[in-house]
C-alpha positions as CSV (number, residue, x, y, z in Angstrom):
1,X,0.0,0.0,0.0
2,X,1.3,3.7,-1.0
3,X,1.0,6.2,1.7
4,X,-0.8,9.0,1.1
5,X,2.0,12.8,0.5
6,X,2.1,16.0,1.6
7,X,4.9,18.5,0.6
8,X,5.4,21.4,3.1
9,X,7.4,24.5,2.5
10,X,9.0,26.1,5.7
11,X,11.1,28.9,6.4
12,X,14.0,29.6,8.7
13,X,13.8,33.3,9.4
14,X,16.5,34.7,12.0
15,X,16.8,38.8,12.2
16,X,18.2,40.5,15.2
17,X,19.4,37.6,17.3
18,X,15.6,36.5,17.2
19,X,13.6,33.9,15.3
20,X,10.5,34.1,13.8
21,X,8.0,31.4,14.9
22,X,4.4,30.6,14.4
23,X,1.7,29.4,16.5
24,X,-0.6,26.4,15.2
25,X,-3.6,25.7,16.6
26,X,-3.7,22.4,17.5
27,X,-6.2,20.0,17.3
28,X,-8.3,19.8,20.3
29,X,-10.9,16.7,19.3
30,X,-7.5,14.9,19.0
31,X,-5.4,16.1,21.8
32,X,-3.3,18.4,20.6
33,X,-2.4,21.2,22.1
34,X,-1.3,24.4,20.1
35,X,2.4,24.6,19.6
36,X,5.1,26.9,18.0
37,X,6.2,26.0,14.3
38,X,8.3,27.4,11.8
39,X,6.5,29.8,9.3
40,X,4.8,27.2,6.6
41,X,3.0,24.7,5.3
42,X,1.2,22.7,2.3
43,X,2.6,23.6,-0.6
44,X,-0.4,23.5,-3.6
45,X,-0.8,21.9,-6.9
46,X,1.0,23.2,-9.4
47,X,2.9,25.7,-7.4
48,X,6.6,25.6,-6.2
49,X,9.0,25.2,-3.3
50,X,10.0,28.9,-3.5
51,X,6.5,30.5,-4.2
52,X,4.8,28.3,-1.3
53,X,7.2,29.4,1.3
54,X,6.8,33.0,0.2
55,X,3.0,32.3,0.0
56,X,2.9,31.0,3.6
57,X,5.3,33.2,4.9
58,X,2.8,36.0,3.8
59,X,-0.3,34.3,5.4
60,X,0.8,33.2,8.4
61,X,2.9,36.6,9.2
62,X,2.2,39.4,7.3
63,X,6.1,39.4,5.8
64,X,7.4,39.6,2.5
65,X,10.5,37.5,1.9
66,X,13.2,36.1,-0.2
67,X,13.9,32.5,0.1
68,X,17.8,31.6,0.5
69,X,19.3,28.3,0.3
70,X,17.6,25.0,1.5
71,X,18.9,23.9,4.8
72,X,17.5,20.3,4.7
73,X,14.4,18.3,4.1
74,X,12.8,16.4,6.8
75,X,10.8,13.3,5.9
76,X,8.2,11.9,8.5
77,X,5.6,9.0,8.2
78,X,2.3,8.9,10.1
79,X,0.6,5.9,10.9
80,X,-2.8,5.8,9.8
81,X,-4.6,5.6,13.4
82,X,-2.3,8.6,14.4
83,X,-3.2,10.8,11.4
84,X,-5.5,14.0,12.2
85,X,-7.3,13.4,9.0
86,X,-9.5,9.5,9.6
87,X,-7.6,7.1,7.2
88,X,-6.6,3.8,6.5
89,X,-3.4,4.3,4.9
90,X,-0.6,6.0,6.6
91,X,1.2,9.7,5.5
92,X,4.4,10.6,4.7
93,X,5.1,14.3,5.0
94,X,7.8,15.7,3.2
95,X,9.2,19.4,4.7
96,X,11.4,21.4,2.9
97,X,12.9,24.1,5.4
98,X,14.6,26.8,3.3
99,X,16.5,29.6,5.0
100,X,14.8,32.7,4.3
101,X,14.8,36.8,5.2
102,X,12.0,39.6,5.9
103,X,12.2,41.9,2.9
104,X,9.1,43.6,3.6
105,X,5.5,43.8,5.2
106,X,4.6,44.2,8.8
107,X,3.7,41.2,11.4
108,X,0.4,40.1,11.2
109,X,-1.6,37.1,12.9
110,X,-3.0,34.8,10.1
111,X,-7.2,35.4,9.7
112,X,-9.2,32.2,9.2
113,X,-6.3,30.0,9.1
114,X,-4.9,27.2,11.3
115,X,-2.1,29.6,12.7
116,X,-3.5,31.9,15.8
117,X,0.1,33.9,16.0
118,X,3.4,35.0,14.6
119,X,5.8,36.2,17.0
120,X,9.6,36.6,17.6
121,X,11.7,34.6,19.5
122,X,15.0,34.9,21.4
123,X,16.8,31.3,21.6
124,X,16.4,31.7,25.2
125,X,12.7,32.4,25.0
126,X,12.1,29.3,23.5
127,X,13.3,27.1,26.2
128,X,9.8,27.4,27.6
129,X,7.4,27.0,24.4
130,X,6.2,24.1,23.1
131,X,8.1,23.5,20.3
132,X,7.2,21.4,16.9
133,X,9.8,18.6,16.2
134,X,10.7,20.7,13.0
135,X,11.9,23.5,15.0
136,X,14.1,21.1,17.0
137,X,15.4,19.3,14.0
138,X,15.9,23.2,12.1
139,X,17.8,24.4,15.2
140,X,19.9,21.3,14.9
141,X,20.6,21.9,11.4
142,X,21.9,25.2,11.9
143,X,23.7,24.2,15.1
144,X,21.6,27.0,17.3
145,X,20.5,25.4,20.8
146,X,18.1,27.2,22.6
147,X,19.6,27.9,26.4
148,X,17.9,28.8,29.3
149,X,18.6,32.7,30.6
150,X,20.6,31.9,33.7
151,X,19.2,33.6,36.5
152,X,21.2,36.0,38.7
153,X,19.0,35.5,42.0
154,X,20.3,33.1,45.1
């Protein structure tokens, strides 16, 4: 049995020592509770890498960008009882995370989409969020490792 494909186009946005994330909703009939992503998602028929992640980009935070080079491609297969769509065959999603830069625009929450906020992040800010396994991966592909701010009081 073939599994059933998604392609998703993310971007890896870094501007002042910060980095831009997004918050998905969730699914909350399945369990899931919202987390922080990296600005993205499906990309559509007929359309490519590049114009998906600036597509999505755009949605989800308001931003114009350019797309830079492609830091990796995570692959990740779903078993059908864990999908959040009912199936009987299992998913594979295929994420292309592309380095990218804000060219333009202003931040923006995303309106009737599955994204509730974009916000900016210090590394050490996101020691306390709950993080999408794509952000992990993307901060190990870039060798940045969120740390804790180290508190001064005894």
């Amino acid at each position: 049995m073939f599994p059933d494909g998604r392609v998703g186009a993310y971007a890896w946005i870094e501007q002042d020592d910060r980095i831009l994330l997004t918050l998905w909703q969730g699914d909350e009939a399945r369990g899931i509770e919202p987390h922080w992503s990296l600005p993205g998602g499906g990309v559509e028929w007929g359309e490519q890498i590049i114009d998906a992640t600036v597509r999505e980009i755009r949605e989800e935070t308001g931003y114009d960008a350019e797309i830079g080079p492609v830091l990796g491609v995570a692959i990740i297969d779903i078993d059908p009882a864990e999908r959040i769509t009912a199936s009987e065959r299992p998913l594979r999603l295929v994420r292309v995370v592309s380095r990218a830069r804000v060219t333009g625009g202003e931040l923006t929450d995303e309106i009737d989409g599955s994204t509730l906020r974009a916000q900016w992040f210090t590394p050490a800010e996101m020691t306390d969020l709950p993080l999408e396994s794509l952000v992990h991966w993307t901060l190990e592909l870039v060798g940045a490792t969120p740390q804790p701010t180290l508190s001064t009081d005894e």
